[in-house]
N, C-alpha and C positions, 0 to 999 in steps of 0.2 A: 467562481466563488473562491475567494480565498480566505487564509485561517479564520481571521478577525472576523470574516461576515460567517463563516460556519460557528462559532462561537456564542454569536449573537442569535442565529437560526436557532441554535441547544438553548442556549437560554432564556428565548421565546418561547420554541416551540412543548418545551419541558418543565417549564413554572421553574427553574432555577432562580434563588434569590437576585442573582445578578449575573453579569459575566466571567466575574473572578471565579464564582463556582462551575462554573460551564465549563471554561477554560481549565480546570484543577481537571475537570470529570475526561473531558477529551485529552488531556496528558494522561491521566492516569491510562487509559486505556491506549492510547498510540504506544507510552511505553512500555505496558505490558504485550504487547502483540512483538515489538521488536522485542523486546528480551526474550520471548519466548519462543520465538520463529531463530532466534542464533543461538538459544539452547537444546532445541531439539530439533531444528530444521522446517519444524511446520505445525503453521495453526488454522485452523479450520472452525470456520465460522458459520452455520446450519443458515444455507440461504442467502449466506453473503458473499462469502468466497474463501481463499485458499491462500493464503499466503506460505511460500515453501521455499527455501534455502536450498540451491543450487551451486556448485563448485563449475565454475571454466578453469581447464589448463592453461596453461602458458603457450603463446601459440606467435607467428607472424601477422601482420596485419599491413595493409598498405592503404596510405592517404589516398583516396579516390581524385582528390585535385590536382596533388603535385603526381603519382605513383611512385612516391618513395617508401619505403619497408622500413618496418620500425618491432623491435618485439614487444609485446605486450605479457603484462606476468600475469598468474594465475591467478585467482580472485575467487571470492563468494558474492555471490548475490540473489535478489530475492524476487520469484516470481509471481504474481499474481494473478490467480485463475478465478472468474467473477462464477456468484452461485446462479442458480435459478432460477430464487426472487428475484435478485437484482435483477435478471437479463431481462425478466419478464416486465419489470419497472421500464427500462430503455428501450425493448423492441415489443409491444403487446402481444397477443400471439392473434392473427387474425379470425375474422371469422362471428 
């Protein structure tokens, strides 16, 4: 699925007027989750998951095809840990 069919999915499956409002509602909250995941490092969504702002050092790294070394600089970035519900959406629980 991509953007444009997830858009159309909210604004089916949500009685949204159309897709312009779909689409407003899914930006509004993709950019709140990132603004707020680089302001505090981490948002937590009851049941859906965890998004959390992580720092790597600066470190070596070597191209696996050629093995040449190259450095790589330090960075933030964001991890995502899936909740409960979701896992139990993807893998049922048997039984």
């Amino acid at each position: 699925m991509n953007k444009g069919e997830l858009i159309a999915a909210i604004a089916e499956r949500y009685y949204f007027g159309n897709k312009a409002e779909a689409e407003r509602a899914l930006k509004a909250v993709t950019d709140s989750i990132a603004a707020e995941t680089a302001r505090t490092g981490r948002v937590a969504i009851s049941g859906f998951g965890i998004f959390e702002k992580l720092h790597r050092e600066a470190r070596i790294v070597r191209n696996p095809k050629t093995g040449a070394r190259k450095d790589a600089d330090e960075k933030d970035y964001v991890r995502f840990r899936i909740g409960t519900r979701f896992e139990s959406r993807l893998s049922p629980p048997e039984g």
